[in-house]
Every structure is written in structure tokens, then in C-alpha cells.
C-alpha positions, -999 to +999 in steps of 0.1 A: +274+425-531+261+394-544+240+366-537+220+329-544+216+330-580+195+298-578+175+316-549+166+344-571+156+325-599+118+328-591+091+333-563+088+371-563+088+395-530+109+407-510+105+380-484+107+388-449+088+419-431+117+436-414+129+440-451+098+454-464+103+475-432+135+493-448+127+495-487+086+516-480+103+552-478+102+570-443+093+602-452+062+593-476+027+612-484+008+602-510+002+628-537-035+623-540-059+611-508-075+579-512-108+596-529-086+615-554-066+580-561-099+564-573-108+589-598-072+586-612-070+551-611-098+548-637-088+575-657-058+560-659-072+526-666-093+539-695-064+558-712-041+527-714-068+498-728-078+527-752-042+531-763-032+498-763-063+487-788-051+516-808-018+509-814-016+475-813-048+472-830-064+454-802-108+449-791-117+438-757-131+407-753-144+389-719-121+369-699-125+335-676-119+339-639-119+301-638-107+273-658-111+232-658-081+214-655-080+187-688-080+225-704-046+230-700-051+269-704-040+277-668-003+292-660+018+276-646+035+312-641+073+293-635+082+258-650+096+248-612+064+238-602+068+268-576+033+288-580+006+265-583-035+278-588-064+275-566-086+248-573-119+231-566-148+208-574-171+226-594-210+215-607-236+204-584-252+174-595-228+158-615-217+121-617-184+134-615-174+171-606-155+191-625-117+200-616-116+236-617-087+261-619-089+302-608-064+313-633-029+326-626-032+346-658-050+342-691-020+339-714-026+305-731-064+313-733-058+344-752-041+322-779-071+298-782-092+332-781-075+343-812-093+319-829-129+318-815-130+350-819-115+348-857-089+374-851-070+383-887-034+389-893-023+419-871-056+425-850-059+412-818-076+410-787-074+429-749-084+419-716-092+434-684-080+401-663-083+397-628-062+363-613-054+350-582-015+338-575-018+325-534+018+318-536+035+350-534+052+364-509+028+399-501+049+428-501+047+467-513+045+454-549+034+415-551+000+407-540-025+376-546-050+398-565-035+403-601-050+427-623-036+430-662-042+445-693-037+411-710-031+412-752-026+391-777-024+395-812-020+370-845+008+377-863+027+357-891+056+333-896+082+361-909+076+385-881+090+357-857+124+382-850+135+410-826+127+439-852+089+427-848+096+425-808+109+457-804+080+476-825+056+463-802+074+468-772+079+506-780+040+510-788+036+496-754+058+518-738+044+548-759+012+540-747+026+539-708+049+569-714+014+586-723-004+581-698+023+592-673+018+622-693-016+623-695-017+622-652+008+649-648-017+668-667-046+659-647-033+659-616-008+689-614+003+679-580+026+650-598+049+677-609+057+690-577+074+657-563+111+643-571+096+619-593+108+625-627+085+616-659+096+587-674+117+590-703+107+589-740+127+559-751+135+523-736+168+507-735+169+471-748+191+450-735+197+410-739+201+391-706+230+374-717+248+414-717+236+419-684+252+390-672+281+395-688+280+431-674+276+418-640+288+381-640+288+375-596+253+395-593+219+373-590+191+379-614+176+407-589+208+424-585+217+427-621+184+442-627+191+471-599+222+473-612+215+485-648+183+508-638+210+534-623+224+535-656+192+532-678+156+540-662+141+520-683+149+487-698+131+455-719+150+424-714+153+400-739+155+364-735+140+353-700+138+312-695+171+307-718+199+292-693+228+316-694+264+304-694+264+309-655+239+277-656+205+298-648+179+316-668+178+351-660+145+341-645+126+311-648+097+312-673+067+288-686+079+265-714+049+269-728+039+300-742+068+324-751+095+314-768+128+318-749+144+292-771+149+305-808+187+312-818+186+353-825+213+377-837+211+414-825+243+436-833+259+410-853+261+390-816+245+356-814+215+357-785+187+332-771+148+342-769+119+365-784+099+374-748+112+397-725+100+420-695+097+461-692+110+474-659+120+508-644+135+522-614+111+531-588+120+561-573+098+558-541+105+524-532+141+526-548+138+490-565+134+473-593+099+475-608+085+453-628+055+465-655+051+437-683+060+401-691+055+392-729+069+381-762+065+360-791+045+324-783+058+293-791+054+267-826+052+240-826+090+234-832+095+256-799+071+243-778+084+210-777+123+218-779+113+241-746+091+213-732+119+186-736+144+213-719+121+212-694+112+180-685+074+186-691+063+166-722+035+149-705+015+181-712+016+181-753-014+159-744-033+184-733-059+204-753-038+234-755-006+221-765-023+196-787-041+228-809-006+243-812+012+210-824-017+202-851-015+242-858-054+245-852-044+284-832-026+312-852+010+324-845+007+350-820+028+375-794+010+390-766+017+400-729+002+409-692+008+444-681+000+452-646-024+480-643-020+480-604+021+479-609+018+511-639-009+528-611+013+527-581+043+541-605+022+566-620+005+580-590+034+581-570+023+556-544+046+537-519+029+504-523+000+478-545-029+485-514-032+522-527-046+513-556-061+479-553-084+463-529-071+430-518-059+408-486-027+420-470-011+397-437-015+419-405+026+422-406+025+439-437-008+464-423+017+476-397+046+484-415+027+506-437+014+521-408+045+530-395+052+546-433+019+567-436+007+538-462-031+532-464-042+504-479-074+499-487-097+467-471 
């Protein structure tokens, strides 16, 4: 098996129908009904921003739905230019309206947050972000509506390395192995599927391992691949090019670093960012939970924007705070809470547990699989 590499570098989904047709399971029913879901769902919700403020020493804070433009704070999501954000006029009687963005995520706002909201050395600040990404393909686990437990925290200059990245990550997954546990407990019915509980520990790997593990394989592939050995993984270095010529996956050149020379194991490795994923045992895919790591200097920002062919944008507000080091050194990340709901509550696809627009395609080929998403 194997595949476009360049293909599979970025635009998410599955990508046509008839293939969403054969990965939603034939035989499914939903643990909970759609009543039972709801209750869960915010349950669940609560339990994770509670834990993630604990342990990562988090407080919520508001969150824009929209952006201008000359901010600069929008993302870009990909650095292909692939996924680009709604936008619009905004401000009646104005000489000149302003250009306005809905935001694809809230990840370079977070950083500017930091400061405004004079966030310390290891405290930091949570979201409960809703986004809207119209250039996705719509399948069982991508959807235009994006909901996230978005974090970031200040940290300092000496806790730029993969020790720091690791502790975090496994307070994040402690906080999502929880409230797997937490559900079971709730909901007694979870214990009586197939599904196992996710295990206690990750397995961090570098993507330059998982290449050389599976050198022919795409990015997707690769991915499948190692979740039948390890259930769940964080992989490290997303946006570096690999000796094959790709990244593992394209990623912003603007807000984690993907850039900075490591050493793990005495092996030399690219990148401080990475993503959590697991296997999905309904869907029996890859699934995707969090994207995050350690942001950008100065120094990075602009060795990733040259790499990139993007230096036009160190004139932007954003980019300009981080080059005259008016924000704070900071790591932070999106977790999906309709991705960790549909994993947690055993569901077969996003609609279960998020209200949203779905193609009539899609609507179906759910029917045909006993899904019901909610409209």
C-alpha cells in the first residue's frame, strides 16, 4: 500500500462519499440516544476545561469569533495557502469598512492574550473557541464548525526543549485519559461495548522515526500504521521537511516552532509542536485530538517564515509584537472537544455531538449506518 505523499500533505477528510460510505461501521448503535448524548456532552465538557486549568494552571478567558484583517491574528491553519477564512465588510457608517476575518482558530490571539491579560510565568489562559474552516472536506470527523478547548500558557526561555513538551503533553492526556474514566463511570453502558479505555500512558514518537519506519507510506498511512502497534501516540516535529522532501504534514510558519534543532535519545531531531492521536475503534482510522507545541521567537519565526516564502507578514501586528518581544514566550494548543466527545461516547461520527451543516450526501450515508446527526 502506498500513496501521493504530496497529496496527503494537507486538506483533511476522507474525500469522496462512497469512501465515507465504507469507513462509518455497518453494524453501529449509539450507546446513548440523542437526549442522553447531551447530558454527557456537557459533563464531559466541564470535566476537561476544569482539568486542563488545573493542571496546566490555566483561567478562562473570552474569545473573538471575528477578527480584522491588518491584525494578523487569524490562522492560516496550513502555509499552502489551502484553507483560507470567511470574510466580510464590517461597520455601518464608516468611511471605509473594516475587513473582517471569522477565525480559523484563536492560536495567535491567545499569545497576544497572554499579555492583556498579564499572564505570569507558568499560568495561562483557556478558551472555549468556536471557528469556522469552509474549506474542509465534511466527513464523519472534519466539519466547518470547530469547537476547541484552546490553551496557552507563558513559559520561559530554558523550558524551550522536549522534556518541557512532553510534561505538558502527558497533563493533557491525564486530563483526557480522566475523563474517559470519568464517562465510564457515569454512563455504565460504555463498558459493555468493544471499545477499550484508553490506556494510561502515550507513546512519543518523532516524525522523522515514523518515516524511517515506514519510508513508501504517505503522512496518513504512516499514522494508521503505528496506531496498531501503539494506541496512542504524540508526534513530534510537524512542518519540518523530512528527508523524503515533505513535512509530515504542513503546518503554519507562524506560531509553533517546527524548526529548532533537538536531540532525543542521543538522535538528532527537528521541531517542539506535535499532535496527539489514537486509533478509533468505531471508525477504524486515525483520529486526531490536539495540535500544539511550543510558539515561535523571534529567531524561529523568521527562519520558518523565510522557509516558507512568507516574509511579507513580519509586517503585520502580530509578527511585529513577537520580533520587538512586546508578547511572552509561550506553548499552547487546540483540542477538539467535538473529536474527544465522539471518541469518548462511542459515536460513529462529529453530527452526534455537534450541531452543524452536513452536505445532503453525507445525511444519507449516515442513514444508511443508523447515524443521527443533529440539524
Amino acid at each position: 500500500m502506498g500513496g501521493d505523499k504530496k497529496a496527503d500533505l494537507a486538506g483533511p477528510g476522507v474525500s469522496t462519499y462512497p469512501e465515507v460510505d465504507k469507513i462509518l461501521p455497518n453494524d453501529y448503535k449509539p450507546v446513548l440516544d440523542p437526549k442522553e448524548t447531551q447530558k454527557a456532552l456537557f459533563k464531559l465538557k466541564r470535566y476537561i476545561m476544569d482539568g486542563l486549568n488545573r493542571e496546566l494552571n490555566l483561567f478562562t478567558v473570552e474569545v473573538p469569533l471575528i477578527v480584522t484583517v491588518e491584525s494578523g491574528v487569524n490562522d492560516m491553519l496550513d502555509r499552502d495557502g489551502s484553507r483560507t477564512p470567511i470574510e466580510f465588510p464590517c461597520g455601518l457608517g464608516l468611511p471605509e469598512r473594516m475587513r473582517c476575518q471569522v477565525v480559523q482558530a484563536a492560536t495567535k490571539w491567545k499569545r497576544m492574550a497572554l499579555q492583556e491579560f498579564n499572564c505570569k510565568v507558568g499560568e495561562g489562559i483557556n478558551t472555549d473557541m468556536k471557528a469556522v474552516r469552509k474549506d474542509y472536506f465534511l466527513d464523519h470527523d472534519h466539519s466547518s464548525y470547530v469547537d476547541q478547548w484552546d490553551w496557552e500558557k507563558v513559559m520561559t526561555a530554558d523550558q524551550r526543549n522536549l522534556d518541557y513538551l512532553k510534561d505538558t503533553v502527558k497533563k493533557i492526556w491525564k486530563v483526557i485519559k480522566g475523563a474517559d474514566t470519568y464517562m465510564r463511570k457515569e454512563y455504565p453502558a460504555l463498558n459493555k461495548t468493544k471499545i477499550p479505555a484508553l490506556p494510561e500512558e502515550l507513546k512519543f514518537l518523532h516524525a522523522e522515526e515514523i518515516l524511517d519506519m515506514f519510508p513508501d507510506l504517505p503522512r496518513k498511512q504512516r499514522e494508521t500504521a503505528i496506531l496498531q502497534k501503539y494506541p496512542a501516540v504524540f508526534i513530534i516535529g510537524i512542518g519540518w521537511v523530512l528527508k523524503d522532501g515533505y513535512p509530515h504534514e504542513m503546518r503554519a510558519a507562524d506560531y509553533d516552532d517546527w524548526i529548532t534543532p533537538t536531540t532525543d535519545g542521543g538522535k538528532p531531531f527537528h521541531g517542539l509542536n506535535g499532535d496527539i492521536l489514537v486509533w478509533n475503534h468505531i471508525t477504524k482510522r486515525r483520529h486526531e485530538l490536539t495540535s500544539m507545541g511550543i510558539r515561535v521567537t523571534k529567531d524561529t519565526l523568521k527562519q520558518q517564515l523565510e522557509a516558507s516564502n512568507q516574509m511579507e507578514k513580519l509586517q503585520m501586528p502580530y509578527h511585529k509584537a513577537i520580533m520587538n518581544d512586546k508578547i511572552p514566550l509561550s506553548v499552547g494548543g487546540g483540542i477538539g472537544q467535538s473529536r474527544v466527545a465522539m471518541l469518548l461516547l462511542q459515536n460513529a461520527h462529529l453530527g452526534e455531538v455537534s450541531v452543524t451543516v452536513w452536505p445532503k450526501q453525507l445525511k444519507e450515508v449516515c442513514l444508511k449506518h443508523n447515524i443521527h446527526v443533529l440539524e
